[in-house]
VOBAPA-901127 format. One record per residue (C-alpha): residue number from 1; residue in three letters; x, y, z. Coordinates in nm, 4 decimals. Example, Ala and Ser with C-alpha at 12.3 -4.5 7.8 and 13.67 -1.06 7.14 Angstrom:
<vopas>
<vopa resi="1" resn="Ala" east="1.2300" north="-0.4500" up="0.7800"/>
<vopa resi="2" resn="Ser" east="1.3670" north="-0.1060" up="0.7140"/>
</vopas>
This chain:
<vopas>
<vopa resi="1" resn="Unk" east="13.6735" north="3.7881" up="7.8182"/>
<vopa resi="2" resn="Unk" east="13.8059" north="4.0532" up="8.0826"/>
<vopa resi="3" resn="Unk" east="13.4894" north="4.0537" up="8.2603"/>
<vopa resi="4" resn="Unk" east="13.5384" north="3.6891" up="8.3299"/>
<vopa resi="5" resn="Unk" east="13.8901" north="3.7908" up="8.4656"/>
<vopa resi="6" resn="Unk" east="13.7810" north="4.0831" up="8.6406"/>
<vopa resi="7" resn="Unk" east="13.5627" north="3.8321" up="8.8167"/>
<vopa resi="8" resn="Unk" east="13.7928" north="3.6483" up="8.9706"/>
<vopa resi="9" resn="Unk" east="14.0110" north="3.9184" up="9.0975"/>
<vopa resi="10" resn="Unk" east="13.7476" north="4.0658" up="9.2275"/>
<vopa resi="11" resn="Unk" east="13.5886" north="3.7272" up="9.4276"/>
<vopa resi="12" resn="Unk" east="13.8309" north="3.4079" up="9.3707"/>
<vopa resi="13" resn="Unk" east="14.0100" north="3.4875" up="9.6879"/>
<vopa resi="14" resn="Unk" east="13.9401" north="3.8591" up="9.7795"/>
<vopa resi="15" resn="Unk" east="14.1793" north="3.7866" up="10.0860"/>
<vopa resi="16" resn="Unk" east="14.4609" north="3.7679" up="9.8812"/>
<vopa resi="17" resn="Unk" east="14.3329" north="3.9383" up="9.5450"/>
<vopa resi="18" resn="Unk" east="14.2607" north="4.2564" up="9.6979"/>
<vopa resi="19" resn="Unk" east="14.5456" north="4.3736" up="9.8945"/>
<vopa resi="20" resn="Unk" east="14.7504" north="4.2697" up="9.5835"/>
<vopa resi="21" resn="Unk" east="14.5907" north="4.4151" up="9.3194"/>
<vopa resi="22" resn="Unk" east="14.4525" north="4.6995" up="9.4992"/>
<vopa resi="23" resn="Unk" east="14.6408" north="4.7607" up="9.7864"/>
<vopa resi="24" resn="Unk" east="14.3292" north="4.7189" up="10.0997"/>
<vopa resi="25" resn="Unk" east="14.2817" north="4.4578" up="10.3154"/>
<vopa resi="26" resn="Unk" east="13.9924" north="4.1588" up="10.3208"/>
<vopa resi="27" resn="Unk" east="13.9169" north="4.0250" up="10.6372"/>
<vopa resi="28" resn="Unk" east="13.5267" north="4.0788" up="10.7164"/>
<vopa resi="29" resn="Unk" east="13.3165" north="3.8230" up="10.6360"/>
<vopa resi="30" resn="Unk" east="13.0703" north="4.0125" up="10.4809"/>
<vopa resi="31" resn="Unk" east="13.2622" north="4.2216" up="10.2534"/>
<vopa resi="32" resn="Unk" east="13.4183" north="3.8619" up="10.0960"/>
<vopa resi="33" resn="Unk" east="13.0778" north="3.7951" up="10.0403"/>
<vopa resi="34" resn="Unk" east="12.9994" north="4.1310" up="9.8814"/>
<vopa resi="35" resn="Unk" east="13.3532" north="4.0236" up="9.6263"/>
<vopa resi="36" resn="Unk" east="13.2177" north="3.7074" up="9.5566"/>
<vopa resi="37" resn="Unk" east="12.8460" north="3.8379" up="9.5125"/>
<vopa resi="38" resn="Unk" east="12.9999" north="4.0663" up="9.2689"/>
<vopa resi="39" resn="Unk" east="13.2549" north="3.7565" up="9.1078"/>
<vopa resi="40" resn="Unk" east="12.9070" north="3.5896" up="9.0556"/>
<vopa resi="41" resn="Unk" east="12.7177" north="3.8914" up="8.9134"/>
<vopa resi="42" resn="Unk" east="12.9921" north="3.9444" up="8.6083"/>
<vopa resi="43" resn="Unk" east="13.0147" north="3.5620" up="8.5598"/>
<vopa resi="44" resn="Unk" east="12.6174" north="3.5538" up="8.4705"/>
<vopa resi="45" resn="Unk" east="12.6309" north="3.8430" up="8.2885"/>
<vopa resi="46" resn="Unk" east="12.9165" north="3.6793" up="8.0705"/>
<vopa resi="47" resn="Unk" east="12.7788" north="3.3867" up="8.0441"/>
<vopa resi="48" resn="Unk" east="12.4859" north="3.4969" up="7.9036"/>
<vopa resi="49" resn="Unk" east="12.6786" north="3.7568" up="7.6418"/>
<vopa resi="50" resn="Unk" east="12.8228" north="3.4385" up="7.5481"/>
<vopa resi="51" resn="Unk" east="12.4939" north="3.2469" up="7.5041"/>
<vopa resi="52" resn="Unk" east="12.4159" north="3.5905" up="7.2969"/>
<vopa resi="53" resn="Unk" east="12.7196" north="3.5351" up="7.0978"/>
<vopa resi="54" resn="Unk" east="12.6434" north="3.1764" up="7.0144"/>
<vopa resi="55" resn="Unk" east="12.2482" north="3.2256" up="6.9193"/>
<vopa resi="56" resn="Unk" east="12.1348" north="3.4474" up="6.7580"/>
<vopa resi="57" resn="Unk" east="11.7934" north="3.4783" up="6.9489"/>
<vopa resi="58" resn="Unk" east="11.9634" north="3.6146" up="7.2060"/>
<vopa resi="59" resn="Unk" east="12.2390" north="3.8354" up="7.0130"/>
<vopa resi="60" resn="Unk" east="11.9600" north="4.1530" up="7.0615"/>
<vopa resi="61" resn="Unk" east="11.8890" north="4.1273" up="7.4310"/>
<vopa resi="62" resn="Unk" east="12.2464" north="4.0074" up="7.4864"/>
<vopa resi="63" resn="Unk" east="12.3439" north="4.3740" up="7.3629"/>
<vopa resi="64" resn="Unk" east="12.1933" north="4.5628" up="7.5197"/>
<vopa resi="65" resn="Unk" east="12.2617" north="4.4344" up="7.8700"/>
<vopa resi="66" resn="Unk" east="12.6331" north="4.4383" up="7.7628"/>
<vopa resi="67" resn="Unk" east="12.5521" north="4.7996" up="7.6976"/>
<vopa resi="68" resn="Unk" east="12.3894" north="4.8262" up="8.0097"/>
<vopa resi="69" resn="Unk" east="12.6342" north="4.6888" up="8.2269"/>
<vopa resi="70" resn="Unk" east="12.9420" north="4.8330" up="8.0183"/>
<vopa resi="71" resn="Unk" east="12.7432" north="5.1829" up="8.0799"/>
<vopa resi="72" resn="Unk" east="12.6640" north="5.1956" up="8.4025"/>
<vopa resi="73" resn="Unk" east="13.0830" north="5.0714" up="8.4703"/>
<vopa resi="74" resn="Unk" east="13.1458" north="5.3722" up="8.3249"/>
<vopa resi="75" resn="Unk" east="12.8569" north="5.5931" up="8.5031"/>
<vopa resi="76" resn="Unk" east="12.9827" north="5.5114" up="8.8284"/>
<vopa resi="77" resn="Unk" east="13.3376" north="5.6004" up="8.7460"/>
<vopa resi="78" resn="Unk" east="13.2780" north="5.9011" up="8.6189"/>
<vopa resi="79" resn="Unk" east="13.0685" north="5.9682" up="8.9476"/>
<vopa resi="80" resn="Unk" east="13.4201" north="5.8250" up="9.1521"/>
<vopa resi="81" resn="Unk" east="13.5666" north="6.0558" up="8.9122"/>
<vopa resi="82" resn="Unk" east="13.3953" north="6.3779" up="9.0180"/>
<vopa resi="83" resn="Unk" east="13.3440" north="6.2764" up="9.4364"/>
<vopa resi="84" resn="Unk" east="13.6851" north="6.0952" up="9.4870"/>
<vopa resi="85" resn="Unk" east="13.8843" north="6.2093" up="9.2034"/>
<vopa resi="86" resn="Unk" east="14.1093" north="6.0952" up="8.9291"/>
<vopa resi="87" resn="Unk" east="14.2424" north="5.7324" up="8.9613"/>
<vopa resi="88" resn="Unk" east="14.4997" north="5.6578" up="8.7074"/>
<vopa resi="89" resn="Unk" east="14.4229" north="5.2369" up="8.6801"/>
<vopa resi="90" resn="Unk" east="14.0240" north="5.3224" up="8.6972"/>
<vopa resi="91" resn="Unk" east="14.0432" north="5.6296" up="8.4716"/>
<vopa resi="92" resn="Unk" east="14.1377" north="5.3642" up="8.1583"/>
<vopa resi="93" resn="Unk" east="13.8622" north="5.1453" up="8.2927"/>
<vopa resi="94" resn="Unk" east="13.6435" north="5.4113" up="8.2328"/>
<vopa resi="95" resn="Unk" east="13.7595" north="5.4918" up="7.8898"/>
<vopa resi="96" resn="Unk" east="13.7174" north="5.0943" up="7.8119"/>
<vopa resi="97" resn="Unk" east="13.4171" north="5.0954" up="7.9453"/>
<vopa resi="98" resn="Unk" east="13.2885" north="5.3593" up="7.7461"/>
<vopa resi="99" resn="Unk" east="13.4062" north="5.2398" up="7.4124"/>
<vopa resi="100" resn="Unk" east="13.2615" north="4.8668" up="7.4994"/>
<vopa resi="101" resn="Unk" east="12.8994" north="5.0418" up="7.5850"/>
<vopa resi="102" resn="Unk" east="12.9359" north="5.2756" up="7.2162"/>
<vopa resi="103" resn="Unk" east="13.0621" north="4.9677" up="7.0291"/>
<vopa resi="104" resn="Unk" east="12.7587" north="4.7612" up="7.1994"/>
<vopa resi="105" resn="Unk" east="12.5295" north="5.0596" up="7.0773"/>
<vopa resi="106" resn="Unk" east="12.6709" north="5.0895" up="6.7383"/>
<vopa resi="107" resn="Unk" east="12.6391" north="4.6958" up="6.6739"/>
<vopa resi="108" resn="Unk" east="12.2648" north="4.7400" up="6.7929"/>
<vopa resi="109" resn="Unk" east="12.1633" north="4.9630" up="6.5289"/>
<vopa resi="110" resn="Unk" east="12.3950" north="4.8496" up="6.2673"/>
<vopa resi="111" resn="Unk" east="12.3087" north="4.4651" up="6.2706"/>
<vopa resi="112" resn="Unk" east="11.9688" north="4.3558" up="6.2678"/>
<vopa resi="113" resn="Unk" east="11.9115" north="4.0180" up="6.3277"/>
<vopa resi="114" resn="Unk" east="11.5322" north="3.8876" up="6.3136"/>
<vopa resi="115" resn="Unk" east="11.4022" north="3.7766" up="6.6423"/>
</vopas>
C-alpha cells in the first residue's frame, strides 16, 4: 500500500528522509515528532483498511474513512494549490488522491455488503 510507504518517508527517519526526498532540513525535536506522529497516523489508518479488506464487517466503515482520509489529502492540496501554488510532485498526489476518494465512493454505493 503507498500509504504504508508514504509513512515511512514521512517518519522512519525524517532526519534523513526529508532533506532527501523533499529537499528541507530535520533537526527540531518536535517537528520529528510531528513526522513520526504523522508515520503513526497513516499506519493505523492502513491497518485498519486492511482489517476492512479482510472482514467484511468492517469493509463499510473501512470505506468510508479511506474516503475520508483520501479526501481530505486532496482538500488540503488543492488549498496548497490555491495559497502556495502549483507543485509539480504534489499536484499528481492530488490527482491520486482524488481518484482513490471517487473509487472509495463508487465502491460504497456499488457494493453492499450486509452489516
Amino acid at each position: 500500500m503507498v500509504v504504508i510507504g508514504a509513512s515511512f518517508v514521512y517518519g522512519g527517519n525524517p532526519s534523513k528522509f526529508m532533506p532527501w526526498v523533499f529537499g528541507f532540513e530535520v533537526d527540531n525535536l518536535e517537528l520529528k515528532n510531528i513526522f513520526r506522529a504523522i508515520m503513526g497516523l497513516y499506519l493505523g489508518f492502513a491497518v485498519y483498511w486492511i482489517i476492512g479488506i479482510r472482514n467484511p464487517k468492517h469493509w463499510r466503515n473501512a470505506t468510508i474513512t479511506n474516503i475520508i482520509f483520501m479526501g481530505g489529502l486532496a482538500f488540503g492540496r488543492v488549498i496548497s494549490t490555491l495559497v502556495d501554488g502549483i507543485s509539480t510532485p504534489y499536484s499528481i498526489g492530488l490527482v491520486l488522491e482524488a481518484i482513490m476518494m471517487c473509487w472509495g465512493w463508487y465502491n460504497l454505493k456499488k457494493i453492499k455488503i450486509p452489516n
